[in-house]
C-alpha positions as CSV (number, residue, x, y, z in Angstrom):
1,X,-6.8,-69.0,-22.9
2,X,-7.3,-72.7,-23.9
3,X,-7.4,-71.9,-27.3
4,X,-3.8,-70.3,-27.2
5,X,-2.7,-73.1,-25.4
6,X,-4.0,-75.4,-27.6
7,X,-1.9,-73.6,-30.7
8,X,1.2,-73.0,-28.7
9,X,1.3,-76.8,-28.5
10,X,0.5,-77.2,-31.9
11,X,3.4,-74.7,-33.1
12,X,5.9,-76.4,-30.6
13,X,5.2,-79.8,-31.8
14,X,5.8,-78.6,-35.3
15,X,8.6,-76.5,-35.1
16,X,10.1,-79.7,-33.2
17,X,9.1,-81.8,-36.1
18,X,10.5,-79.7,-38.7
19,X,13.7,-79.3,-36.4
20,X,13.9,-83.3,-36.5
21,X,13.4,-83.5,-40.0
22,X,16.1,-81.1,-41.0
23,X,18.6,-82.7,-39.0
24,X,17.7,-85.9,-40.2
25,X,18.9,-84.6,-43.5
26,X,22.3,-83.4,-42.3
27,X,25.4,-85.5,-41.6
28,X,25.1,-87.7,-39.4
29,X,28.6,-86.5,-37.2
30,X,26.9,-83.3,-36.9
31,X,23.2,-84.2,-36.3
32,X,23.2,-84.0,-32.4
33,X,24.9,-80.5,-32.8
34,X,22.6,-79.4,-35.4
35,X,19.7,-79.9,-33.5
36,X,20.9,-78.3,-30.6
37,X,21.3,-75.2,-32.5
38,X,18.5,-75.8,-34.1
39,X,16.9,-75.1,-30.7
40,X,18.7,-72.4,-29.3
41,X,17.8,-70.3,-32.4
42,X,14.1,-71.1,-31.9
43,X,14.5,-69.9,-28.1
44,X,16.4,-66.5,-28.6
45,X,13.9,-66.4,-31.0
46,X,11.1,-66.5,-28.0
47,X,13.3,-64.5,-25.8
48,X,13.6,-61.7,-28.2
49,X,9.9,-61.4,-29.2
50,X,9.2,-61.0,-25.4
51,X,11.5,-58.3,-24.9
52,X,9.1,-56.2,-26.9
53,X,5.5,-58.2,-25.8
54,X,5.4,-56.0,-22.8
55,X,5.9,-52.5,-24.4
56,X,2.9,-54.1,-26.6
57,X,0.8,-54.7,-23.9
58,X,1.5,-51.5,-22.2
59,X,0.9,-50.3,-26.1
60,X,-2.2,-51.7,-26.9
61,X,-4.2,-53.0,-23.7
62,X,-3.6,-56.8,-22.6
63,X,-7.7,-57.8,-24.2
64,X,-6.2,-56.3,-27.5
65,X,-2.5,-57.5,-27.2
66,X,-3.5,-60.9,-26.7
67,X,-5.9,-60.9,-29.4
68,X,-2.9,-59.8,-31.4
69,X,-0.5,-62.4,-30.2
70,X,-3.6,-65.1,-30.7
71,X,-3.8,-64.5,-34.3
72,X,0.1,-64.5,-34.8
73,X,-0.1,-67.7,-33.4
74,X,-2.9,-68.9,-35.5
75,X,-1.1,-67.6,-38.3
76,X,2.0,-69.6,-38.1
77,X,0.4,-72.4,-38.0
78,X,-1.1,-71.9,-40.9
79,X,1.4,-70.8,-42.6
80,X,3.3,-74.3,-41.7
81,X,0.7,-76.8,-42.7
């Protein structure tokens, strides 16, 4: 458990990051706006994924669902550095 709570807060604080970054680059009328998007995107985004996590769990068994979601998450991370 503290390992996936040790990369969720890694992939919030990047996703965050990024999220700054892009509306950095965007006008600067619209920046506020953009970066509230920004961040109800990356919530439905959560929201949708677990409307199917617990038909996965069901699915696979919670040791081997969250070894599934763990490496998900370890993934994404990696894929963002």
């Amino acid at each position: 458990m503290c390992i996936q709570h040790f990369i969720g807060g890694q992939i919030t604080t990047l996703v965050f990051s990024k999220m700054m970054l892009c509306t950095q680059k965007a006008p600067e009328k619209i920046q506020a706006t953009h970066y509230s998007l920004l961040a109800a995107i990356e919530v439905l985004g959560k929201v949708a994924f677990s409307t199917v996590a617990g038909s996965l769990v069901d699915w696979l068994g919670f040791p081997h669902a969250f070894g599934v979601f763990l490496a998900f998450s370890f993934a994404s991370v990696l894929y963002t550095v």
